[in-house]
VOBA-1610 file (N, C-alpha, C; in pm, whole numbers, padded with zeros to 5 digits, always signed):
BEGIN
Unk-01816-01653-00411Unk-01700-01614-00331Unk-01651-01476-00372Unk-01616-01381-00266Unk-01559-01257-00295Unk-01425-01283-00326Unk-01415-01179-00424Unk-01274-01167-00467Unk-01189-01094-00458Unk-01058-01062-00453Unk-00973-00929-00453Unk-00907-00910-00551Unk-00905-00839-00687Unk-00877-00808-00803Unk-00736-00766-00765Unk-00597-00767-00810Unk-00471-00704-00758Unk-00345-00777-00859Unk-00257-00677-00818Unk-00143-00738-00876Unk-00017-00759-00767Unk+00047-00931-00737Unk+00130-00909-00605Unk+00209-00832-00605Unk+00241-00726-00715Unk+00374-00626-00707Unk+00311-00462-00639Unk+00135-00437-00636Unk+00155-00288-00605Unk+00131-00309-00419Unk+00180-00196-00381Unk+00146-00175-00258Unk+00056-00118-00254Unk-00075-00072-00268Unk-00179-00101-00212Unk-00272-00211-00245Unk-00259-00273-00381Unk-00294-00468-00268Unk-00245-00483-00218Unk-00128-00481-00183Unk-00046-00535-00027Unk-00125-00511+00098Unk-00150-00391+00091Unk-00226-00359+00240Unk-00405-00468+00246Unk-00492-00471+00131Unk-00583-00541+00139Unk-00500-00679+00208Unk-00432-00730+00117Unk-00393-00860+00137Unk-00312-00871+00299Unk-00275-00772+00333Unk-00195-00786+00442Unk-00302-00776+00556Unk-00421-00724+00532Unk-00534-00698+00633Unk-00611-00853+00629Unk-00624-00892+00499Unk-00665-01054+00505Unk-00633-01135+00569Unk-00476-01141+00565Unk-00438-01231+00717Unk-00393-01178+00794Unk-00364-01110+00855Unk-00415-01037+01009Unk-00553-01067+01059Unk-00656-01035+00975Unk-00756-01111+01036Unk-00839-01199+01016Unk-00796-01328+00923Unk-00800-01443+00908Unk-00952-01487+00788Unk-00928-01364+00719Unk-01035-01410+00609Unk-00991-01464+00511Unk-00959-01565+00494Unk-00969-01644+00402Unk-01039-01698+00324Unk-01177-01680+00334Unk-01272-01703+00206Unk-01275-01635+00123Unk-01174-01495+00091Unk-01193-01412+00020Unk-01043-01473-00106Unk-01065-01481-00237Unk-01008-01484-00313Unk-00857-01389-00383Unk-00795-01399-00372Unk-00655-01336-00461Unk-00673-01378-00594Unk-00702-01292-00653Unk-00697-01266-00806Unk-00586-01185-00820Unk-00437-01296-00879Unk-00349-01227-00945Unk-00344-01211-01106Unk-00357-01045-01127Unk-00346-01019-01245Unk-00268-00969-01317Unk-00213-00952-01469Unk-00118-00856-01491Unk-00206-00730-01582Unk-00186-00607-01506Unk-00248-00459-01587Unk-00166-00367-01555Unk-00159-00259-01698Unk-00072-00154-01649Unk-00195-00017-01716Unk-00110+00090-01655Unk-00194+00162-01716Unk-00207+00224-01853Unk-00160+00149-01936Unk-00186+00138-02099Unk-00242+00035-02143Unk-00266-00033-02074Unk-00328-00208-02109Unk-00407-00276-02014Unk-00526-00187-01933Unk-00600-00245-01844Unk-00696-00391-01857Unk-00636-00449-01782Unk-00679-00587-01765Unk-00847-00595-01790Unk-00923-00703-01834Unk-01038-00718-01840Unk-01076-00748-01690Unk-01056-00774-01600Unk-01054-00810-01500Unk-01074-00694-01444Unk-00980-00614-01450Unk-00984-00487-01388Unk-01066-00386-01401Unk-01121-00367-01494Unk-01203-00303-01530Unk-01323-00341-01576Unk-01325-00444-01529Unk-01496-00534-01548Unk-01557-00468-01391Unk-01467-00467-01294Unk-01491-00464-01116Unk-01435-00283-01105Unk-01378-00235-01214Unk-01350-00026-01158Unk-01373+00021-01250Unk-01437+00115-01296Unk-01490+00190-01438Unk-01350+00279-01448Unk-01293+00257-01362Unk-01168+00360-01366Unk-01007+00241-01392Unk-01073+00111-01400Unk-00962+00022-01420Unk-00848-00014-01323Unk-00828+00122-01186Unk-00735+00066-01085Unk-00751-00061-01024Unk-00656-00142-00975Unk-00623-00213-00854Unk-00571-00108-00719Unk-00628-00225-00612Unk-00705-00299-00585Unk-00887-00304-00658Unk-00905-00417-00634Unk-01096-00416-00626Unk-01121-00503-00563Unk-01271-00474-00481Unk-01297-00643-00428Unk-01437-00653-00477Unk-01426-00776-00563Unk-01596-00764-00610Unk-01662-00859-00509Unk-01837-00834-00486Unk-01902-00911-00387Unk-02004-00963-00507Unk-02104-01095-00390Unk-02206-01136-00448Unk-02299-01093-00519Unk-02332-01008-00377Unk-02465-00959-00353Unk-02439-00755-00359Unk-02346-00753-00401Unk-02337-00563-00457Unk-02230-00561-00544Unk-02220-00399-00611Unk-02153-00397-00699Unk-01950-00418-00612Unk-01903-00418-00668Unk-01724-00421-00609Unk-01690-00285-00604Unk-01627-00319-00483Unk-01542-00206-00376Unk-01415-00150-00463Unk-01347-00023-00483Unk-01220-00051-00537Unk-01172+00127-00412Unk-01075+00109-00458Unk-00965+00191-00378Unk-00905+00153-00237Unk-00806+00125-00226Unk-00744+00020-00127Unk-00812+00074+00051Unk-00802+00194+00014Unk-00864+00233+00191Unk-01001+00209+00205Unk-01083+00226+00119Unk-01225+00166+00147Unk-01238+00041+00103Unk-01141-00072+00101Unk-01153-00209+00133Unk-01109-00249+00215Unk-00965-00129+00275Unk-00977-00201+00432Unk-01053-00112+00527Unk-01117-00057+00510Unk-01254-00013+00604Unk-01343-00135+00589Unk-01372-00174+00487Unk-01492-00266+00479Unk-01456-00427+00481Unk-01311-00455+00492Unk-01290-00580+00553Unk-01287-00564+00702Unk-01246-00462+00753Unk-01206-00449+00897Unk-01352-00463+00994Unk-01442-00369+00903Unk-01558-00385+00922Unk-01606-00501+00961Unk-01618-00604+00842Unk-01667-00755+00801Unk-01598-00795+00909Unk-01468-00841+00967Unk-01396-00898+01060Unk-01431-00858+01198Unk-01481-00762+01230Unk-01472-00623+01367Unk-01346-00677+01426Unk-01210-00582+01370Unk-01092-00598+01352Unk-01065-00505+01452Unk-01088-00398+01422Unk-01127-00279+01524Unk-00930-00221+01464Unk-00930-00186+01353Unk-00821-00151+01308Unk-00796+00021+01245Unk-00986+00054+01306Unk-00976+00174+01277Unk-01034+00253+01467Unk-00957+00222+01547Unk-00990+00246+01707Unk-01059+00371+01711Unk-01139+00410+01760Unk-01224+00543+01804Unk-01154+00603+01899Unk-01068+00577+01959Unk-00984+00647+02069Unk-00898+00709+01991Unk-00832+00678+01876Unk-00713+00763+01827Unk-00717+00786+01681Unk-00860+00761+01659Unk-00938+00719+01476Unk-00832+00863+01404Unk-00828+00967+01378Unk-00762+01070+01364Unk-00615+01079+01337Unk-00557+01025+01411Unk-00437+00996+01395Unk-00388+00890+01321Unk-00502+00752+01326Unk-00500+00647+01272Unk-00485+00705+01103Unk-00647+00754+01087Unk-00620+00797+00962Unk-00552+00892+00884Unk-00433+01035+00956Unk-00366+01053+00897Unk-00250+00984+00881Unk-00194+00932+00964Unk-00059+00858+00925Unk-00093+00723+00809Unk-00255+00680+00802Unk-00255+00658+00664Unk-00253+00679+00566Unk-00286+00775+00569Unk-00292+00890+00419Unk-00125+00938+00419Unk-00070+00979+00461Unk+00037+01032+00432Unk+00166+00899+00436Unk+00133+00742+00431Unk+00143+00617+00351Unk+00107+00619+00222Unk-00025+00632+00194Unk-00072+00660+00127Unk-00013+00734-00003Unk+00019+00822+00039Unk+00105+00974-00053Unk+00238+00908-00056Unk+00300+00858+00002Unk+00456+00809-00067Unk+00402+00696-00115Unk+00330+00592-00118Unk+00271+00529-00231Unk+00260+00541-00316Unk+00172+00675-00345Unk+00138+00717-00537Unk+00229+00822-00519Unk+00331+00849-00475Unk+00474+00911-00516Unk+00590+00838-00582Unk+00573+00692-00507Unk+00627+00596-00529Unk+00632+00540-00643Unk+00470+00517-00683Unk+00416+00427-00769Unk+00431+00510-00936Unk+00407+00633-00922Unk+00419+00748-01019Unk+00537+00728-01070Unk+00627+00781-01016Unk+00767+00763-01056Unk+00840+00621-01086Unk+00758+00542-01064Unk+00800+00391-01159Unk+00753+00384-01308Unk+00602+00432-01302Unk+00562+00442-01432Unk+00604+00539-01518Unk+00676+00659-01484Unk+00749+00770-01567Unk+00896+00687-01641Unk+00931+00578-01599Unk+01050+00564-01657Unk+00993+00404-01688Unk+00874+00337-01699Unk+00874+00215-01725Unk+00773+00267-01838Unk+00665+00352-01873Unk+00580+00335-01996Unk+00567+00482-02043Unk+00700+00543-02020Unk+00715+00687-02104Unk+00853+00673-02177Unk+00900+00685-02337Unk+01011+00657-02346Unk+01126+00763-02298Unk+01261+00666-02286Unk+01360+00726-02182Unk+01368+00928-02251Unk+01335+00952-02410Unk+01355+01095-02419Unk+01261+01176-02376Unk+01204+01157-02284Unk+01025+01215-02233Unk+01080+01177-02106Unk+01172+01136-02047Unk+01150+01084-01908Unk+01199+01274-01848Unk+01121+01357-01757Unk+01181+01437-01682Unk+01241+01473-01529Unk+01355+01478-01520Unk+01431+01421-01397Unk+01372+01477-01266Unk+01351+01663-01320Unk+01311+01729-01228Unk+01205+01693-01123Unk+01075+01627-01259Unk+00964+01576-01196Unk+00975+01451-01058Unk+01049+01355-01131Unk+01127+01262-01065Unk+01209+01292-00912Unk+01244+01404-00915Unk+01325+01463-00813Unk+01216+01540-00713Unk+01121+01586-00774Unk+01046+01643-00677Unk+00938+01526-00590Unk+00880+01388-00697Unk+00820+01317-00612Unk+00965+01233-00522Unk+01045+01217-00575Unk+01116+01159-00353Unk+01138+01256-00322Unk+01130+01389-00334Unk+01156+01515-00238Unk+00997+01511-00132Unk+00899+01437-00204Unk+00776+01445-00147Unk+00762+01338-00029Unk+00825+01198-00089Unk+00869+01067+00012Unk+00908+01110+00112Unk+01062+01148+00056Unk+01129+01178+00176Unk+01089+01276+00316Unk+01014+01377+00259Unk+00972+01457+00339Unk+00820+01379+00410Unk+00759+01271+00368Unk+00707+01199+00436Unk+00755+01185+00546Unk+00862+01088+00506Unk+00937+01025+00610Unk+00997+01075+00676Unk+01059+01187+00691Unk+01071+01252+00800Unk+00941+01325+00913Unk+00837+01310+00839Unk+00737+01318+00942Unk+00714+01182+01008Unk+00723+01100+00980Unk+00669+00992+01029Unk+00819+00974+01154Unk+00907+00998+01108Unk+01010+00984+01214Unk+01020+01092+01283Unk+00934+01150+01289Unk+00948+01296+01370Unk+00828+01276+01476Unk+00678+01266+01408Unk+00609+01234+01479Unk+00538+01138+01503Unk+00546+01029+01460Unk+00426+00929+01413Unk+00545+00799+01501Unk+00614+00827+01528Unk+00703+00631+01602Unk+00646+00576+01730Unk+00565+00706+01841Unk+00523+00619+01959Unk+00373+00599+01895Unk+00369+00668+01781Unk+00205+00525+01758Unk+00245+00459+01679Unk+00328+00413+01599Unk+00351+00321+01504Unk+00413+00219+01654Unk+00453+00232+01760Unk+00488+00149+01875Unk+00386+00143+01981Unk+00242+00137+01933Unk+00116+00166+01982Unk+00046+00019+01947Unk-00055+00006+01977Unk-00167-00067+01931Unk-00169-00110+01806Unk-00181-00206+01751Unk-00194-00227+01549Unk-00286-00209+01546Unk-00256-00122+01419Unk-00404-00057+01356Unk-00364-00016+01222Unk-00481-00002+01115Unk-00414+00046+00977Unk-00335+00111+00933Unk-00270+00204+01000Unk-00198+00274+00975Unk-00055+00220+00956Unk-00036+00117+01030Unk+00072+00018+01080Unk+00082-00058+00965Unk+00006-00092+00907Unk-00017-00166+00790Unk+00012-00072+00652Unk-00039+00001+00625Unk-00006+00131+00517Unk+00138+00154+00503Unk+00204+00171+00621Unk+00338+00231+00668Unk+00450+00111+00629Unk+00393+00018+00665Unk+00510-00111+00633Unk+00457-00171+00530Unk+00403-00130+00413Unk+00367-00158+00291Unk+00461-00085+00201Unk+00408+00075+00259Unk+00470+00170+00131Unk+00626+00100+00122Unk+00711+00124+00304Unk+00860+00091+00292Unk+00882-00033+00236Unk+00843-00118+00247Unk+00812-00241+00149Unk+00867-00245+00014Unk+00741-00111-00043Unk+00756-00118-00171Unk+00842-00013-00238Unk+00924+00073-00107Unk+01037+00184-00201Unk+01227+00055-00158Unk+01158+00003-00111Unk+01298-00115-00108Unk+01285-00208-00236Unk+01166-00293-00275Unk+01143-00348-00358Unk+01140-00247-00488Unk+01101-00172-00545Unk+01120-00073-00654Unk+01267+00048-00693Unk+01243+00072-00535Unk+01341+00213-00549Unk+01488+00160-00452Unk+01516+00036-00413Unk+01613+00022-00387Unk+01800+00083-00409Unk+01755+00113-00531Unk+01881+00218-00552Unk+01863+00379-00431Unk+01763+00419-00420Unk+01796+00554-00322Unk+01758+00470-00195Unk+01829+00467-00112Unk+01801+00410+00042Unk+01741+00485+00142Unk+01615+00484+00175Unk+01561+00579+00239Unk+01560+00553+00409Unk+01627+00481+00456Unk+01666+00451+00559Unk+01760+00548+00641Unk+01864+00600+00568Unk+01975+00694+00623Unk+01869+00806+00692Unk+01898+00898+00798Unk+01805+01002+00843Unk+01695+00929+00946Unk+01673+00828+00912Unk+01531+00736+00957Unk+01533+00615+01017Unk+01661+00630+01136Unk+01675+00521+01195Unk+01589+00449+01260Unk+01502+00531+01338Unk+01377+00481+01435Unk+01257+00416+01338Unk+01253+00524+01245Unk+01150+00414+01139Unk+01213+00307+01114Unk+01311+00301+01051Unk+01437+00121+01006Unk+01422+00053+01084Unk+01425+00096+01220Unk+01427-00023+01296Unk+01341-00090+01353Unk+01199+00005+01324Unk+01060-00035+01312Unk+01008-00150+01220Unk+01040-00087+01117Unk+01011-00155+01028Unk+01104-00292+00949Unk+01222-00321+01037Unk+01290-00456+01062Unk+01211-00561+01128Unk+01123-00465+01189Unk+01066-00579+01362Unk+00929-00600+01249Unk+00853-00532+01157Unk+00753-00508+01079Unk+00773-00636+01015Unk+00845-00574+00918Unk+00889-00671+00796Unk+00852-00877+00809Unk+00912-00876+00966Unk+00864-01021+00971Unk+00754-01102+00996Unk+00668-00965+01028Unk+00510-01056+01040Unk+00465-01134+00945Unk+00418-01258+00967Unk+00386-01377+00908Unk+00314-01280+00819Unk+00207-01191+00812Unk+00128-01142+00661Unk+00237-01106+00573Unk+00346-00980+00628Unk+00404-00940+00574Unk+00506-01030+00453Unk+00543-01116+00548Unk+00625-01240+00483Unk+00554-01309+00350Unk+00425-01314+00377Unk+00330-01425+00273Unk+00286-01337+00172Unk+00287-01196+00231Unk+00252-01111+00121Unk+00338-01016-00016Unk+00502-01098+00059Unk+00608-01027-00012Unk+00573-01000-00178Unk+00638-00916-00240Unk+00622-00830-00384Unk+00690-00943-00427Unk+00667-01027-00558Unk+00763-01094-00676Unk+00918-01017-00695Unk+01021-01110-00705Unk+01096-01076-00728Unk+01100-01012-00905Unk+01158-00876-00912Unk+01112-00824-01014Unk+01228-00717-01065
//
């Protein structure tokens, strides 16, 4: 049985896992683990020479790791058709720039969770949500009549990252400025994956 190496708190397993049920693979395994990046899991680095989550290890080849080329290659496995040839381009930048407030996101948790507080630097801190935010104003600038388009990965990426700057970064509210995204991602939030795939309370 294939597996998916992850931890339920990062957002990008979220997106593997959120692509799992959307399109109903369930023979594939959730391996919840705990790794950080001072203490990589055996798990984790048995399946990434580089130790990140996600991974998905297979039978019959070596394991997949980096969250966008596992949902290429589940979408694939499913013919999900979540990467459309009519708008593939667009699909994949508004993933990537998910993507980027992700490990903007994700960065700036680990600067104040495994650096001690006299090493923590604010500036740095200040410039990655200067990077979010300025995401998100693209995405509310240009990206809302396809995020009110067809589902497709990108849709998935997008209501992951916000996901995970409510669950982590809840103290700065990135909602103000970004009404049309908020209210997107209210109607998001309740999809049955989304729901089953929620972050641990933490």
């Amino acid at each position: 049985m294939m597996e998916l190496i992850g931890a339920g708190a990062s957002p990008f397993v979220r997106k593997c896992r959120v692509v799992l049920a959307e399109t109903g693979q369930d023979d594939i395994r959730f391996v919840d683990i705990m790794t950080t990046p001072l203490n990589t899991s055996p798990e984790a680095a048995a399946a990434n020479p580089l130790g990140k989550i996600p991974a998905l290890t297979r039978d019959d080849a070596p394991a997949l790791y980096d969250s966008r080329v596992i949902i290429r290659f589940l979408d694939d496995r499913a013919g999900a058709g979540l990467y459309p040839e009519a708008r593939l381009w667009d699909t994949l930048v508004l993933e990537a720039t998910a993507e980027g407030i992700m490990e903007a996101a994700v960065i700036s948790v680990y600067e104040k969770r495994f650096r001690p507080e006299e090493m923590w630097y604010e500036p740095w801190l200040e410039a990655q949500w200067g990077k979010i935010t300025s995401a998100l104003d693209a995405i509310e600038d240009r990206w809302m009549s396809h995020l009110h388009g067809p589902f497709d990965a990108s849709h998935i990426a997008v209501g992951c990252v916000l996901g995970y700057l409510d669950f982590r970064h809840g103290d700065k509210d990135w909602r103000p400025g970004h009404d049309a995204l908020a209210a997107w991602y209210a109607g998001f939030a309740e999809r049955p994956s989304m729901v089953a795939t929620a972050p641990p309370a933490a």
